[in-house]
C-alpha positions in Angstrom: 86.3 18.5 -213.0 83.2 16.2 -212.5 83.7 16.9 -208.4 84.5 20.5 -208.6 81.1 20.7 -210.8 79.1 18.4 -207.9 80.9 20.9 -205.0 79.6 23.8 -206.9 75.9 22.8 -206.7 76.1 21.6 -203.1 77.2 24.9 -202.1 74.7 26.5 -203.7 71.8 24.1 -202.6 72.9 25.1 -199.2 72.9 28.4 -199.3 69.4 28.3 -200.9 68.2 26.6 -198.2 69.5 29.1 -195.4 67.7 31.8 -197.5 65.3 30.7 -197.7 65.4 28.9 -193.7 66.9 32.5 -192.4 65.4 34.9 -194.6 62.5 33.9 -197.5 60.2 32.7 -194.2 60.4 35.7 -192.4 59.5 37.8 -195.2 56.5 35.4 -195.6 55.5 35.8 -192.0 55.8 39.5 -192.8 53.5 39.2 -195.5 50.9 37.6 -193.7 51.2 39.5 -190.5 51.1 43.0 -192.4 47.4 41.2 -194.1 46.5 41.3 -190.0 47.1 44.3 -189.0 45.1 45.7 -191.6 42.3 43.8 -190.4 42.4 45.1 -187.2 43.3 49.1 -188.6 40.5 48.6 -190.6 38.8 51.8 -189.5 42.0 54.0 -189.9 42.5 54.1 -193.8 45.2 56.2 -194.2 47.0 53.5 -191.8 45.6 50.5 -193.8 47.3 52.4 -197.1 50.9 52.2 -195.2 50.5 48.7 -194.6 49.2 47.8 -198.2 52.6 49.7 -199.5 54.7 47.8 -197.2 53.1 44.6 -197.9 53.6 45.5 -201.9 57.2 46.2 -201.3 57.8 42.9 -198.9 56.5 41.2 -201.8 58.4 42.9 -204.4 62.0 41.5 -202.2 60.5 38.2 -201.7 59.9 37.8 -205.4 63.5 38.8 -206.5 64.9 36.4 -204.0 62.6 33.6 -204.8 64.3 34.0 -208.5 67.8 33.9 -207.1 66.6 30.8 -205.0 65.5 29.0 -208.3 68.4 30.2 -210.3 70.5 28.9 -207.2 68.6 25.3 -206.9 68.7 25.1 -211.1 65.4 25.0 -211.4 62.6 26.7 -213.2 60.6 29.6 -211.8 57.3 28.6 -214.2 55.1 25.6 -214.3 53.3 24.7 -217.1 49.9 23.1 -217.6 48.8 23.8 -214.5 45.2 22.5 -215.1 46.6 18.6 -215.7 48.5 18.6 -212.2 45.2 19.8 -210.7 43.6 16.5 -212.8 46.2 13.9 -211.1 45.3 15.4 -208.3 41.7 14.8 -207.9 42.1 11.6 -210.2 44.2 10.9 -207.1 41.8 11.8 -204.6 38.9 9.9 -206.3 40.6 7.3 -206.4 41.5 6.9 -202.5 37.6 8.3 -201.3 35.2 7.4 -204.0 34.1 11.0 -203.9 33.1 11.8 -207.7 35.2 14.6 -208.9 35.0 17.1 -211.8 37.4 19.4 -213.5 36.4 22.9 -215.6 39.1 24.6 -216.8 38.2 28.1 -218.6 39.4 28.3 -222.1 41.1 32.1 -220.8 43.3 30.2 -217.9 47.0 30.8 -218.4 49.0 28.0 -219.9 52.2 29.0 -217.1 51.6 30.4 -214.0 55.0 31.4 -212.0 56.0 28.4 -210.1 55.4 29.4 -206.4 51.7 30.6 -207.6 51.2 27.5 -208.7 52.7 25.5 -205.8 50.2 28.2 -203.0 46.9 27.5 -205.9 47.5 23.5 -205.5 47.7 23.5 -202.1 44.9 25.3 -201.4 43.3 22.9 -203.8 44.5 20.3 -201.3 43.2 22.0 -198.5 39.8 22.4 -199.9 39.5 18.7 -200.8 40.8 17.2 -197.5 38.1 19.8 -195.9 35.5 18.1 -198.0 37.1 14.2 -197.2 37.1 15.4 -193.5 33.9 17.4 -192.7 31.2 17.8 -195.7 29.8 14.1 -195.9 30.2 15.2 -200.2 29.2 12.7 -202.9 30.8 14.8 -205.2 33.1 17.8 -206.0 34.0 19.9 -208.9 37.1 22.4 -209.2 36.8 25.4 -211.6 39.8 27.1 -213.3 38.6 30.4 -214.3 40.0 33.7 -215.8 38.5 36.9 -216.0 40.4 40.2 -217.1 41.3 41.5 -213.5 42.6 38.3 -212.4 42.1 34.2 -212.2 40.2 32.0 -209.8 40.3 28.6 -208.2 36.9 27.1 -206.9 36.3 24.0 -205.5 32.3 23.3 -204.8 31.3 20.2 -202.5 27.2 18.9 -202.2 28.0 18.3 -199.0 26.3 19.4 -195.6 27.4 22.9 -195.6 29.3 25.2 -193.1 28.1 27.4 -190.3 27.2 30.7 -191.4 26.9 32.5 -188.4 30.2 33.3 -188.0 30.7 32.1 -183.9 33.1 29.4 -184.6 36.5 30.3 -185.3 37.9 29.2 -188.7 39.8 25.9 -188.7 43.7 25.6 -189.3 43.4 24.7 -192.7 41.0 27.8 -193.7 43.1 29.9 -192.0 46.3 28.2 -194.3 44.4 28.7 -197.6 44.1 32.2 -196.8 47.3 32.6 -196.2 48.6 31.0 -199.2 46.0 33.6 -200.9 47.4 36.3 -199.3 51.1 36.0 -200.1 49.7 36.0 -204.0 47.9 39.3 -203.3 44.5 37.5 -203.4 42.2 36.0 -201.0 39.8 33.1 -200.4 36.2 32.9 -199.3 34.5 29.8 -197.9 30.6 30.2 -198.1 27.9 28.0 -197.7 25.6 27.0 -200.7 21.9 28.0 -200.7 21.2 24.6 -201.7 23.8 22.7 -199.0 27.4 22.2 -199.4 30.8 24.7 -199.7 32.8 26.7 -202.0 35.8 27.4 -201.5 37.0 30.6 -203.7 40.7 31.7 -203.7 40.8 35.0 -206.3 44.3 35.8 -207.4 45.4 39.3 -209.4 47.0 38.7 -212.8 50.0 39.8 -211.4 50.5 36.8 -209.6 50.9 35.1 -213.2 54.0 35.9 -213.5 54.8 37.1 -209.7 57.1 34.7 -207.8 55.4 35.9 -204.1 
């Protein structure tokens, strides 16, 4: 009974990971590419509007089969407390590079968040932070957790040296990976320059993605 049990989930752990392998990825790549193209149709709206329904509608059939991947893999499809895994994180990160860290969390943030928002919101996190370890010089960073009523953001300011504004040099790999991770939650991130030297990173998420599973 025990074995028959331990078969069962094997098989299913398997075929969650050649959906998601075979299928889940592409409609990730689909995601982002559609985010592209509207870029470059920028100029023909009625065009742009296509690709915006085809993007909501990719992420409508990647959200009902990230659920069937979690109910396949036995796990849950919300995290909670959100705000304390962001803590270990840049308790972590202190830690390791002596960079002073701080973390403000809005009294209006959600207390779950679906699972894969939360997993694309700390990433970006991580990106932001090994941007500032690898290229702002920063004493010091602070993260902010905030709501509003049309949707929720994550900011990480550095006091660093500050980017480039001119816009010449190409954005690197890992801005270019935050954004994507933005995009597939039907947000976006900004990188600017501070008036007063160093970078914020914003990624701004729709209260959809709450409870979406994109």
């Amino acid at each position: 009974m025990e074995s028959g049990s331990s078969d069962e989930r094997d098989v299913k752990r398997r075929l969650a990971r050649e959906l998601h392998d075979s299928v889940a990825q592409i409609l990730t790549l689909m995601v982002v590419d559609l985010e592209t193209f509207k870029r470059d149709q920028a100029a023909h709206h009625q065009v742009v509007e296509r690709a915006e329904s085809l993007q909501a509608s990719t992420r409508e059939v990647l959200h009902n089969l990230r659920q069937v991947l979690y109910d396949l893999r036995e796990e849950s499809s919300t995290e909670n407390d959100f705000a304390q895994r962001i803590r270990a994180l840049l308790k972590r990160f202190q830690a390791t590079t002596g960079i002073r860290v701080e973390l403000v969390v809005s009294a209006a943030w959600p207390s779950r968040l679906a699972a894969t928002t939360a997993h694309n919101l700390a990433r970006i996190v991580e990106e932001a932070l090994n941007n500032v370890l690898l290229h702002s010089g920063a004493a010091s960073v602070c993260v902010e957790l905030a709501a509003g009523r049309d949707g929720f953001e994550v900011i990480v300011r550095d006091d660093g040296s500050g980017i480039a504004l001119d816009g010449v040099r190409p954005p690197g790999m890992g801005v270019m990976g935050m954004h994507e991770r933005a995009v597939l939650l039907g947000g976006e991130v900004r990188v600017s320059g501070n008036s007063t030297g160093g970078t914020t990173v914003r990624a701004t998420v729709p209260n959809a993605a709450k409870e979406s599973l994109t």
